[in-house]
C-alpha positions as CSV (number, residue, x, y, z in Angstrom):
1,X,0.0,0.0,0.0
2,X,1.6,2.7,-0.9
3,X,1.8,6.7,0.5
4,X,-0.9,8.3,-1.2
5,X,-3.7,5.6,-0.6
6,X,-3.4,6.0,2.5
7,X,-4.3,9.8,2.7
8,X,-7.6,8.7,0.7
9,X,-10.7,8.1,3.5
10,X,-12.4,5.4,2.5
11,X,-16.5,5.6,1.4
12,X,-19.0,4.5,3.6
13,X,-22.2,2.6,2.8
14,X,-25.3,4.6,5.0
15,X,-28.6,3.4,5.4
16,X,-31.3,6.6,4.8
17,X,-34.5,4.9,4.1
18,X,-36.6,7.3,7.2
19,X,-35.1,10.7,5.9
20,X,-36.2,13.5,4.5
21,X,-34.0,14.6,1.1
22,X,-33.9,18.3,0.1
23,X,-32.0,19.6,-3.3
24,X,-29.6,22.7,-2.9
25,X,-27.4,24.8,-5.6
26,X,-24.5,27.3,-5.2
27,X,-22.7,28.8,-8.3
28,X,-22.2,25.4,-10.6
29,X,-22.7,22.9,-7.3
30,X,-25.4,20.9,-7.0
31,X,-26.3,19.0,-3.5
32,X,-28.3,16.3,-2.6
33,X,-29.1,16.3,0.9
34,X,-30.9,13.4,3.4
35,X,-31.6,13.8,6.8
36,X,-33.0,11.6,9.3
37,X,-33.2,11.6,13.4
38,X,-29.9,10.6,15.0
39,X,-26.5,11.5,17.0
40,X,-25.0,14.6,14.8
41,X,-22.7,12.9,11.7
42,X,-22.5,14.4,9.0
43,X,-21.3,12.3,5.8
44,X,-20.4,14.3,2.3
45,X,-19.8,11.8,-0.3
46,X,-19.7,9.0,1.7
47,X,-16.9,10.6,3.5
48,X,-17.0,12.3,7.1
49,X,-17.5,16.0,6.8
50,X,-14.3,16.7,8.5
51,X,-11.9,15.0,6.2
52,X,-14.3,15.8,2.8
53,X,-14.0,19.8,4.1
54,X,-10.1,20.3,5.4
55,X,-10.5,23.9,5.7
56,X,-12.4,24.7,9.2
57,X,-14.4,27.7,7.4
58,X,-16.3,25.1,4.9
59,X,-17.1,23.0,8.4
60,X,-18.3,25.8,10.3
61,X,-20.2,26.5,7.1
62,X,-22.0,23.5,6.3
63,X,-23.1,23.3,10.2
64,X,-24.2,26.7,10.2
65,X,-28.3,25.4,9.4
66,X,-28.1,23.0,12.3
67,X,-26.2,25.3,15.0
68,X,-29.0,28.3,14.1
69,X,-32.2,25.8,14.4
70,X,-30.2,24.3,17.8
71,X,-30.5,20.8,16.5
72,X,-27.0,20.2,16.0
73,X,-26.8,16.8,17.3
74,X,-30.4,15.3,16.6
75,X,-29.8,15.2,13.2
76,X,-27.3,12.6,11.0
77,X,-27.0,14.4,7.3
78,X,-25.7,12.4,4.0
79,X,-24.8,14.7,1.2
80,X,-24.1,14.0,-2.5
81,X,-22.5,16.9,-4.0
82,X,-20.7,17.5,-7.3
83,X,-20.0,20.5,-9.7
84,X,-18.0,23.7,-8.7
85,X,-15.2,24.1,-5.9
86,X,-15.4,23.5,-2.1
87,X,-17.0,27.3,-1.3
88,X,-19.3,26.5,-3.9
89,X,-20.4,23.3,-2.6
90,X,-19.9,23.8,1.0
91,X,-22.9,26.8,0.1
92,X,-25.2,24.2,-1.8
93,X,-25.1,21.8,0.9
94,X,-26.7,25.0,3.1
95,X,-29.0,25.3,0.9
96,X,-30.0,21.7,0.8
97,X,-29.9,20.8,4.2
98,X,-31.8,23.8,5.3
99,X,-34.7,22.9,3.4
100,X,-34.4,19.5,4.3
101,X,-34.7,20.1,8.1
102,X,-37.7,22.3,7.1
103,X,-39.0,19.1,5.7
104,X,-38.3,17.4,8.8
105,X,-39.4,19.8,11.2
106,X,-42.0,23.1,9.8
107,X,-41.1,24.5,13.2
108,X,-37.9,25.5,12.4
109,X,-38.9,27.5,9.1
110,X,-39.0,31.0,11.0
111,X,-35.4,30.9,12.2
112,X,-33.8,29.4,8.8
113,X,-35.8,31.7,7.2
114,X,-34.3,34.8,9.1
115,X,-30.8,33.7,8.6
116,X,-31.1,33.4,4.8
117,X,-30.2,29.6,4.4
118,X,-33.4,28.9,2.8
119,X,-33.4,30.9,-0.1
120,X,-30.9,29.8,-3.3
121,X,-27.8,32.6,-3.7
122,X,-28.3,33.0,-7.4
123,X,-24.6,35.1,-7.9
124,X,-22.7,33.3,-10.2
125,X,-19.7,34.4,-12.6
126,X,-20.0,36.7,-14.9
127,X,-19.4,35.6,-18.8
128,X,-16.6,37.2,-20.6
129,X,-17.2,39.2,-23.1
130,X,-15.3,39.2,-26.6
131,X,-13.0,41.8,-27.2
132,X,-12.2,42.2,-23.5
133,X,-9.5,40.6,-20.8
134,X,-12.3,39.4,-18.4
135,X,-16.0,40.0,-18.0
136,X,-15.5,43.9,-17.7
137,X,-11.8,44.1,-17.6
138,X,-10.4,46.0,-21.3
139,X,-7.0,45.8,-22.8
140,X,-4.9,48.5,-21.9
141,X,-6.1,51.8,-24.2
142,X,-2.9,53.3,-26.4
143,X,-3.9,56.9,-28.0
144,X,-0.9,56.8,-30.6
């Protein structure tokens, strides 16, 4: 076995069948999100959120909906997320797992709602345009 498999965590198989599933989106991400009663674990990819997520700003991040409704560890969460990078879909995964635990529990609508992790953030990039650097940025103007 060499160096580098052994920095890859291995996939594991969950059992969801009682859960609630919610769909999020951030930029070109796309989540999948299931949530069901239990002790607080959160799986992204089959892979433990704190391994999946190095950075400890994307794992405050994708917590965020169950710190704000106070259910932090009542809940298990899988999530199957692709597209984008990390900030991308550490956002969709909000967005999915807040509605999900809407699903789950109407009660805590009001407070998700008032935090704005129920509603889809709809910025995305900007297309570049021809005859520019960037989307607005121009080549340098020369008079003579």
């Amino acid at each position: 076995m060499s160096n580098l498999d052994q920095n890859i965590p291995k996939k594991i198989k969950l059992d969801f069948k009682e859960s609630k599933y919610a769909t999020g989106r951030r930029k070109r991400s796309i989540a999948k999100v299931w949530v069901k009663k239990g002790s607080g674990k959160i799986y992204v990819n089959g892979i433990e959120m704190n391994k999946y997520f190095k950075r400890p700003v994307h794992q405050i991040i994708v917590t965020r909906p169950l710190e704000v409704s106070k259910v932090l560890n009542s809940y298990d969460v899988k999530c199957s997320v692709k597209g984008g990078g990390l900030s991308g879909q550490a956002g969709a995964i909000i967005h999915g797992l807040s509605r999900a635990l809407v699903s789950q529990d109407e009660s805590l609508k009001k407070g998700l709602k008032k935090e704005k992790l129920t509603t889809r953030d709809s910025r995305v990039v900007e297309r570049k345009k021809y005859g520019h650097r960037k989307a607005r940025r121009s080549f340098q103007f020369s008079k003579r």
